[in-house]
C-alpha positions, 0 to 999 in steps of 0.5 A, a space after each residue: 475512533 473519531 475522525 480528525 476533521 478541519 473546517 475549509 476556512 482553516 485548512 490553508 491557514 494549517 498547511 501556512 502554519 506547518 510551512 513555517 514550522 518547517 521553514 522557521 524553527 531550528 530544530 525542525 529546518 530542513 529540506 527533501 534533499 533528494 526528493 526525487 526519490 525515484 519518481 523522476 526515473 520515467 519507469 518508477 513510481 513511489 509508494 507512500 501509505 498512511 491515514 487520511 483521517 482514521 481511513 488507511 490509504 496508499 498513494 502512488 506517485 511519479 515525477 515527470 523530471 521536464 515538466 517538474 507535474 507529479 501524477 499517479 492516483 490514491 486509494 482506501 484499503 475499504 474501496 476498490 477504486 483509486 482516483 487520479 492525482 496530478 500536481 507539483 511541489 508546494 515549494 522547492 524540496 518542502 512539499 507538494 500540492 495534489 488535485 484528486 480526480 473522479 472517474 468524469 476527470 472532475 477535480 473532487 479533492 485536494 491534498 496540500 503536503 510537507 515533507 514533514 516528519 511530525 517531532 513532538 517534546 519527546 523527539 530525540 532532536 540529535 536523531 531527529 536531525 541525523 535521520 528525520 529532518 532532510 528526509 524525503 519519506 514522510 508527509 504531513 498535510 491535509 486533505 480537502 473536499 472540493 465540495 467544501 466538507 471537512 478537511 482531514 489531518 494526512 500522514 503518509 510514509 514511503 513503503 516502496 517503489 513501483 516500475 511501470 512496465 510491472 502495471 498490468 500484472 500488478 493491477 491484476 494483483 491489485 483486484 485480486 487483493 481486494 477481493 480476498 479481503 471481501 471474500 475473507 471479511 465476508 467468509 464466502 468460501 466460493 469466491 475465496 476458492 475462485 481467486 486461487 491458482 491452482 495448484 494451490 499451496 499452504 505452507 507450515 511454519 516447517 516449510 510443509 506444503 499442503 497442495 489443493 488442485 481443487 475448488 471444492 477440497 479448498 472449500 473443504 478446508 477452507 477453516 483450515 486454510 484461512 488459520 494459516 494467515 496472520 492471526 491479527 489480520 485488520 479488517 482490510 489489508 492495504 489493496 492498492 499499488 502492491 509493489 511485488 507479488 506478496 500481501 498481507 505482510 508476505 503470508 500471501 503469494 501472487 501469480 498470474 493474478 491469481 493467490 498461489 500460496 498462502 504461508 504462516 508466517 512470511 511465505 519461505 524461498 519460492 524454490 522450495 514452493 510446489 505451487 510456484 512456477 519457480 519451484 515447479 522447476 527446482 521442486 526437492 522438497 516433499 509436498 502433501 496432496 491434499 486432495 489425497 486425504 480427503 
């Protein structure tokens, strides 16, 4: 795929052009009615994912309500650093000007975004109008190096919300993520088995359980393991800012910062999982040790 790319000469004239598509033509007019959202409580963040360019990337913000700056950072699903973003709105309720920072604090990037969902000749305008057009959960803009490269089209939608006091185990959840998408990308058996909290479960369709309590069983049957999770699996699931203990749209079970369940399918009641401290206390199903059939 070729990445999308706009010289830095037209960038603003781009981002001027969308801010009169937004402000002047009928069908499109509107504005974030209730763009706080969430990111004006002082415990939430929201989470928005998309593209900049051809590269996946999820952006967490949060709006500080008595100084009207946004903060919060933004990340690739190939990387497994974020950068720092502090900003504030464009114009009131039509979008948003961000400064992205490098790990010195030195500004390396800028984004400039209208609450904005793209209509196109084939947009329903009555639906568009109803559901789209006052709507606070997609933005459209650009993304400009400070260095002077290329700008790149952005799109992000809003995926979920994130509470502050959840941070220290979700950047837990956050590390453990990228590095199972390494050790998957990368089919390293060991590193795979190291990110497990043990005991650690599968689950069937039917709810079956398979408990490992060993590194080495997991080795073992690391095939079999890794062919429970979704069959059309990218290169790289989504990393950043993960909003509860579930990846890898749901097949994939945090706890403690560690992979306790992988599932087929999105992961069942944790009542009924073994290897979660919840089903730990309410286990009534039968689970089968692993470690015994090898």
């Amino acid at each position: 795929m070729v990445t999308r790319t706009i010289s830095k000469a037209a960038a603003w004239p781009i981002t001027a052009c969308l801010a009169l598509i937004v402000l002047c033509v009928p069908a499109a007019r509107g504005a974030c009615l209730n763009w706080g959202h969430g990111m004006a409580n002082p415990d939430t963040s929201n989470l928005f994912v998309g593209k900049i360019g051809d590269q996946s990337v999820a952006m967490l913000l949060h709006l500080n309500p008595k100084t009207g700056r946004f903060d919060g950072a933004y990340g690739y699903a190939n990387q497994s650093d974020t950068s720092a973003l502090t900003g504030s709105m464009l114009l009131p309720g039509v979008g948003l000007v961000l400064d992205a920072h490098d790990k010195q604090g030195v500004v390396a990037s800028h984004f400039s975004l209208l609450f904005f969902y793209p209509i196109s000749t084939s947009t329903n305008l009555n639906f568009y109008k109803k559901w789209y057009i006052n709507s606070c959960d997609t933005m459209t803009g650009i993304w400009q190096p400070s260095n002077g490269g290329n700008a790149k089209h952005v799109i992000l939608f809003m995926s979920g919300q994130r509470k502050s006091s959840q941070t220290n185990t979700m950047k837990l959840n956050d590390a453990t993520a990228y590095k199972l998408n390494m050790a998957i990308r990368k089919n390293d058996r060991k590193a795979f088995a190291s990110l497990l909290h043990y005991p650690f479960c599968t689950a069937s369709a039917l709810g079956i359980h398979k408990v490992f309590t060993m590194p080495s069983n997991v080795i073992r049957n690391y095939k079999e393991i890794i062919s429970t999770l979704p069959q059309d699996t990218p290169a790289f699931y989504m990393p950043h800012f993960i909003t509860n203990d579930s990846f890898m749209n749901g097949s994939v079970y945090f706890e403690d910062g560690k992979v306790a369940l992988i599932c087929l399918g999105h992961c069942p009641d944790l009542r009924d999982n073994p290897c979660s401290e919840t089903g730990r206390l309410n286990q009534h199903k039968p689970a089968i040790r692993q470690d015994d059939l090898n």
